[in-house]
Structure formats: C-alpha cells, structure tokens
N, C-alpha and C positions, 0 to 999 in steps of 0.2 A: 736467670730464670730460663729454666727450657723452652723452646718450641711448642712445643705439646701443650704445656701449663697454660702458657700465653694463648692459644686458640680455646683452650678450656674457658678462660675469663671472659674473653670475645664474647664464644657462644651465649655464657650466663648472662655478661650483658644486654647483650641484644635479647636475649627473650624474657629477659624482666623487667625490660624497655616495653615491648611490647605487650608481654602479660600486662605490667601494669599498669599502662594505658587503657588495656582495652577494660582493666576493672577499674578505671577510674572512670570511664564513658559511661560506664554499666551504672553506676551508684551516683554519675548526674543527672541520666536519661530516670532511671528508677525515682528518687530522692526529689526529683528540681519541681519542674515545672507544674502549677494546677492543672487539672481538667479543662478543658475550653468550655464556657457556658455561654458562649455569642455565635448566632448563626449568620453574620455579615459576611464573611468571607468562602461561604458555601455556591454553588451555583443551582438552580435545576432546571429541568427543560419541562417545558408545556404542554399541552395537549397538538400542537401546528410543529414541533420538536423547536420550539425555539429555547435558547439558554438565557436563564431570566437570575442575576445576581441577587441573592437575598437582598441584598445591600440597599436595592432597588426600593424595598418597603421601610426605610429608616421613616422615623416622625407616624409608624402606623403599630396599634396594636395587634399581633395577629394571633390569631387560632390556627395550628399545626395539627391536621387530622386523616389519620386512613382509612380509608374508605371502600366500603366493596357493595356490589350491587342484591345478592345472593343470600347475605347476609338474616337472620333473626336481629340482628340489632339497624337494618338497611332502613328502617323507619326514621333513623336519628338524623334521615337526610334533610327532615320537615322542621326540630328543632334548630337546625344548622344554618336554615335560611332565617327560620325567624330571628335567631339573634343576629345573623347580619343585616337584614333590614332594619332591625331596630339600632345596633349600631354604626353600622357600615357610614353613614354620615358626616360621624363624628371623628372619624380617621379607623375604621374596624376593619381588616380583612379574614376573612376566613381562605387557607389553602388547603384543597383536599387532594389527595394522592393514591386512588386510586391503588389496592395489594393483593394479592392472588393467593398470600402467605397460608391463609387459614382457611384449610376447605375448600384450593379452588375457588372459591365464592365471589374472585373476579375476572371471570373467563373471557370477557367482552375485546373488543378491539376500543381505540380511544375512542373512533364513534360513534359507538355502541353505547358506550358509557356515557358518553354526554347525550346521548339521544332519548335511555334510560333517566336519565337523573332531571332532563326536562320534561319531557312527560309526566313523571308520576313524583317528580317534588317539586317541579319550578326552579328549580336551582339556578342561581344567577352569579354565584360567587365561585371562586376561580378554581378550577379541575388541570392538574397534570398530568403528565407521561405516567405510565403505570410504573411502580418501583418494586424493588422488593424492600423489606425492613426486616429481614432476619439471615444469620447464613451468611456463608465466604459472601455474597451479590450484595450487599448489605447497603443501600446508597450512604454516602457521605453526611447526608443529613440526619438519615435518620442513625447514623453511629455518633453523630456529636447529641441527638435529643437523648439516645436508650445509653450515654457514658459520659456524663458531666457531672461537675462538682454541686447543681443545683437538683437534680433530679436522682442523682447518683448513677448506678451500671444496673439496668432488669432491664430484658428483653422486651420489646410488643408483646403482650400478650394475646392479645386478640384484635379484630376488627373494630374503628372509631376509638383508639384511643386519642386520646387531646393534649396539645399542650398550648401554653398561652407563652407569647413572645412577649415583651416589652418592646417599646417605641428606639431604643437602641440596638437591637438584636440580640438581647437577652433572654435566655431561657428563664420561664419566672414558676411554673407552676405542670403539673403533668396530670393529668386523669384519665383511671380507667373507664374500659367500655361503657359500663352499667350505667355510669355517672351520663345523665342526658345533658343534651348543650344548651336545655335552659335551667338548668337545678342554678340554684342562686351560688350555690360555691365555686362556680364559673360566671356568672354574670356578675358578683363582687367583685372578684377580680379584674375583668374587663374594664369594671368601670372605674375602679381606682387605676389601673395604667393609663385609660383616657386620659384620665385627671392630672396626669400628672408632664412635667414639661419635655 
C-alpha cells in the first residue's frame, strides 16, 4: 500500500473517532438524563448576602414566590403572611424573592424592600437578595422551577408567581399570578404535603 493511501486511512480514522464520539455525547447528553425536579442542591443568598443551601429547609413545606413592591398584584403580600401564620408551625416556609423582571416594579435596595413589606404587610416570613428570573441572568433556582419534568419549560410570566416545594426538595405544583395565596388550590396542597412523612 502506498504512503499516501495509508495517511488517507489515518486521517478517516481519526475523524470518525472523533465525529463519532462527539455524536455519541450528543445523543446521551439529548436522549439520557430527566429534567431535575429537586431544588436541594441549589444555593441562595439572603437579604444580609448570606448563602443559604436549599438543603437547609429539608422536613419543611415551602412556597417559592417573586415578589415586587410596585406591583398591582403587591397586595398578595397580606395573603402570603396569612398562610404562613396559619402554617408556618406546622413545618410552612414561605421564601420570597424579590424581581425587577416586570415593569421595573422592584426598584428598591434590600432595605427598602424589607422596610416596604414591614410596614404595609407585616411580613415576617423570609425576603432574599433581589434576582432576576428571566434572561441570560436567570438565577439557578429559578431555571430548575421555570425547566423541570414536574412543572415542565414556560417562563415567569409575571410578578408572584408560586410554587410549592415538597418536604424533600421536590418541586410539587406551580401557580400563576392571579391565583392568590389563600385560594384553596394552594392551601390543599400545603396541607396534604404537611401531612405527609
């Protein structure tokens, strides 16, 4: 066999080595793995910038909600305390987060916001770092709640939407804005994940 011939084979080899590897990546990264629907392994930081592991609220039901001050839906800050007073006992957190996404509508510094949300709701239940939730800036939490196998891939649409966590870090349930946070189709919820071990 000539010289020539034999660097010909070479060649073909190594780049069908390589092509087809890289389409075998392609079609297990595509093909394999579900959606992640558990938010344990996520971190976020507080209103004091501390870094708070989801992980941290295992054995607690929580409500996942963003929140702006600005807002026509900024009233939802009154039903949001009273379901955590009324659960908060029984193992309830409500986390709210604070987004600037829609209208500007949370223009405040951290505290602003919590100065705001004491004042004119009482708000006792836990306020974080401001995030964004939409866009390349997208925090990490909120792209595992708006692209999971339980709530499926759609953006935040607006200001206060909800999601309820399970007592493992499972994503259980998602609600739009409209939907207030004492309609019973949220407080059902809640109370069957208390209920449960």
């Amino acid at each position: 066999m000539k010289l020539g011939n034999i660097k010909i084979i070479i060649i073909a080899l190594v780049l069908s080595l390589q092509f087809g590897g890289f389409l075998s990546t392609v079609s297990q990264n595509n093909g394999g793995d579900d959606l992640k629907d558990n938010i344990n392994d996520i971190t976020v930081i507080d209103m004091e910038y501390n870094s708070i592991p989801l992980s941290d609220y295992n054995d607690k039901v929580l409500l996942i909600v963003n929140v702006a001050s600005e807002c026509g839906y900024t009233p939802q800050y009154k039903g949001l305390e009273d379901i955590y007073q009324k659960y908060n006992l029984l193992g309830f957190e409500i986390l709210a987060f604070p987004c600037s996404d829609f209208g500007a509508q949370e223009p405040g510094t951290n505290e602003e916001i919590k100065a705001f949300c004491s004042s004119n709701y009482n708000v006792t239940f836990m306020l974080f770092d401001k995030i964004k939730v939409l866009g390349e800036e997208k925090s990490p939490l909120y792209e595992r709640l708006t692209n999971n196998s339980i709530t499926d891939k759609s953006d935040i649409n607006w200001n206060f939407e909800k999601f309820i966590i399970s007592k493992d870090g499972k994503i259980t349930a998602r609600f739009l804005t409209k939907v207030e946070p004492t309609d019973e189709a949220i407080t059902k919820i809640i109370e069957q994940e208390l209920e449960k071990d």
